[in-house]
C-alpha positions in Angstrom: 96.4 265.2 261.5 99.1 267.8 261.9 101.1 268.8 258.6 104.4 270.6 258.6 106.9 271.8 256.3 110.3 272.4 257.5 110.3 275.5 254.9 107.8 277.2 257.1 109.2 276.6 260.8 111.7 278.8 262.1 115.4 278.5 262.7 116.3 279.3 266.2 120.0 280.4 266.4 121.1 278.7 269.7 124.7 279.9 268.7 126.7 281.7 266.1 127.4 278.4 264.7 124.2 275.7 265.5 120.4 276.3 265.1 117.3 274.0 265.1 113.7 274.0 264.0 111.3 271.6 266.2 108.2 270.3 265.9 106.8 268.6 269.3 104.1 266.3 269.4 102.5 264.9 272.0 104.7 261.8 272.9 107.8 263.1 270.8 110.0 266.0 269.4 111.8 265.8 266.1 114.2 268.4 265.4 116.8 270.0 262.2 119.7 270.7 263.9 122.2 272.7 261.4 125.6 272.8 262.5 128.5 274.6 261.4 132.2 272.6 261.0 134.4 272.7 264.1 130.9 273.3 266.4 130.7 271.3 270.0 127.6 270.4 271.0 128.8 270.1 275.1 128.6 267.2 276.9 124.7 266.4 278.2 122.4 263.8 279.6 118.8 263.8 279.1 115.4 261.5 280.3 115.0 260.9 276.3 115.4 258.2 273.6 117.3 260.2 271.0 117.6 258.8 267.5 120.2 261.2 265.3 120.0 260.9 261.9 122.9 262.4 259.9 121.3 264.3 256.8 124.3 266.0 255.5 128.1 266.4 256.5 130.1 264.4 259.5 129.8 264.4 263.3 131.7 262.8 265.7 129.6 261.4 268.0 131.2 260.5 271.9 128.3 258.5 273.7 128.9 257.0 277.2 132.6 256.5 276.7 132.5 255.6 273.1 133.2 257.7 270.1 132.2 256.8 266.3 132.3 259.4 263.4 128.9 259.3 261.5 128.0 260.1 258.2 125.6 260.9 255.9 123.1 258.2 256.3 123.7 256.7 259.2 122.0 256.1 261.9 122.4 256.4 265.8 120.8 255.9 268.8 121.2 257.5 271.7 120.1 256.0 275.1 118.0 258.0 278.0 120.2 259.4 280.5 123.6 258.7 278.3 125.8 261.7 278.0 126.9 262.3 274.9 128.4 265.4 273.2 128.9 265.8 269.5 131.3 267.6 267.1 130.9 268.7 263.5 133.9 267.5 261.3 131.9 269.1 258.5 129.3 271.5 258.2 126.3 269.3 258.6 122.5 268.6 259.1 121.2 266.1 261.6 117.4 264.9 262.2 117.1 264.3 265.7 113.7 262.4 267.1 113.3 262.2 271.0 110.7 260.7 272.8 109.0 261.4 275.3 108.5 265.5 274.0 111.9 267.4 274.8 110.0 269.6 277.8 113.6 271.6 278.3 113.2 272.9 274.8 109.7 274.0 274.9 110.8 275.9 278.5 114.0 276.7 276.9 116.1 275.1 279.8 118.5 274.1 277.2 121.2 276.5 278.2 124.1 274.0 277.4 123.1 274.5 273.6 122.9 278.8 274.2 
């Protein structure tokens, strides 16, 4: 077993206005992905499941042609290989699982984020 606190992982500052903390395992990653209002999270396709889970605030969500503004305590799930950007209608906190392990993030290939 593996034990974490999210009080002792670093932010990384991927902009002036997002950061993340992540924790990889070895068949998944789950991040804390902070984002200030009014930040775009560009338009992106990956090989993982993502499941987003809106902590705090409002994003607007546009996945594969469809849009849906998600709040605190919802829910969604993102298909592999759907693109998908995402907006922050509020300043807001999202927990985002992905399976398999986000390899890009460990590399740092992750450039559309930067």
């Amino acid at each position: 077993m593996t034990l974490y606190h999210w009080s002792q992982i670093n932010k990384e500052r991927l902009n002036p206005r997002l950061e993340r903390q992540a924790i990889h395992g070895e068949r998944m990653t789950v991040a804390r992905i902070f984002l200030e209002k009014g930040v775009l999270v560009p338009s992106h396709a990956h090989e993982n499941e993502q499941i987003s889970m809106v902590a705090e605030g409002k994003l607007r969500f546009h996945i594969d042609g469809e849009e849906e503004v998600v709040e605190a305590g919802a829910v969604v799930v993102i298909p592999p290989g759907a693109p998908h950007f995402v907006q922050a209608l509020e300043n807001s906190v999202a927990i985002d699982l992905f399976s398999p392990v986000r390899e890009d993030w460990r590399r740092g290939d992750d450039a559309y984020l930067r």
